[in-house]
VMD Tcl script that draws the C-alpha trace (Angstrom):
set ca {
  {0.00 0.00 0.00}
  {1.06 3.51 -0.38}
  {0.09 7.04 0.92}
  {-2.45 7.53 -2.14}
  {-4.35 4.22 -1.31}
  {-6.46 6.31 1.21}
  {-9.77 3.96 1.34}
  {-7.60 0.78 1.38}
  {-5.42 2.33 4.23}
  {-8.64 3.40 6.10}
  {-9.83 -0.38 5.57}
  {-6.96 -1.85 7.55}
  {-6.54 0.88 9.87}
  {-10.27 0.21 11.06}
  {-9.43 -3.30 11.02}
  {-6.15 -3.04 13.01}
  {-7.55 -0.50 15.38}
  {-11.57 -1.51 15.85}
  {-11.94 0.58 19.08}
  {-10.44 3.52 18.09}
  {-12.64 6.79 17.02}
  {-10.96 8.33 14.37}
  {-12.09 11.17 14.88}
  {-10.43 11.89 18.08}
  {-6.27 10.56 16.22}
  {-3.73 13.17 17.17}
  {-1.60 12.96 13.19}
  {1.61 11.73 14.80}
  {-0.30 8.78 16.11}
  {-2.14 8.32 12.52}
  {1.11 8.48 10.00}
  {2.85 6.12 12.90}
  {-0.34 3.43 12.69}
  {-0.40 3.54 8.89}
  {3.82 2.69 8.24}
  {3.16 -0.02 10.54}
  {-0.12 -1.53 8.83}
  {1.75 -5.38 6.88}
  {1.63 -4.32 3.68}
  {2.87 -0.66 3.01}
  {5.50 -0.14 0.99}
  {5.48 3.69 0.66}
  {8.04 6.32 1.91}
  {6.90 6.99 5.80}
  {8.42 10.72 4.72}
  {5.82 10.99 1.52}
  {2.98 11.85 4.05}
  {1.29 15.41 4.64}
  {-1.44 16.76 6.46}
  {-3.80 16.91 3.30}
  {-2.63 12.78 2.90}
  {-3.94 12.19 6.80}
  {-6.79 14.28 6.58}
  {-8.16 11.85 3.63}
  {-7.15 9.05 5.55}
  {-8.92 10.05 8.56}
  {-12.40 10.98 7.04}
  {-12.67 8.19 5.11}
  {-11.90 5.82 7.93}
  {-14.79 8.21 9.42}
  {-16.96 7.34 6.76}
  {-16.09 3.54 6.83}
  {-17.60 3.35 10.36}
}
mol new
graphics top color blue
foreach p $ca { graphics top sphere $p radius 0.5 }
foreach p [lrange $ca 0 end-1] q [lrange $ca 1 end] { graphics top cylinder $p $q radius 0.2 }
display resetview
């Protein structure tokens, strides 16, 4: 996975982290959670605040 697989990183976060409200994810915690998820590949230094902010609303609008 990489940074611009937003819904698929969303996916596995929600999966990973089923009790966690995204709505209340400090960014530091967020980028840290997604270069851990198995499976992504991407450069951890790729990521900006526009690249979490997708990330977090569509985990949002997974749940």
């Amino acid at each position: 996975m990489k940074w611009t697989d937003v819904l698929e990183l969303a996916i596995a976060l929600s999966e990973t982290h089923p009790t966690i409200d995204p709505k209340t994810i400090r960014f530091t915690d967020l980028h840290r959670w997604v270069i851990e998820l198995p499976g992504f590949s991407d450069d951890p230094k790729r990521s900006g605040e526009k690249i979490l902010e997708a990330i977090q609303q569509a985990w949002i609008d997974e749940l």
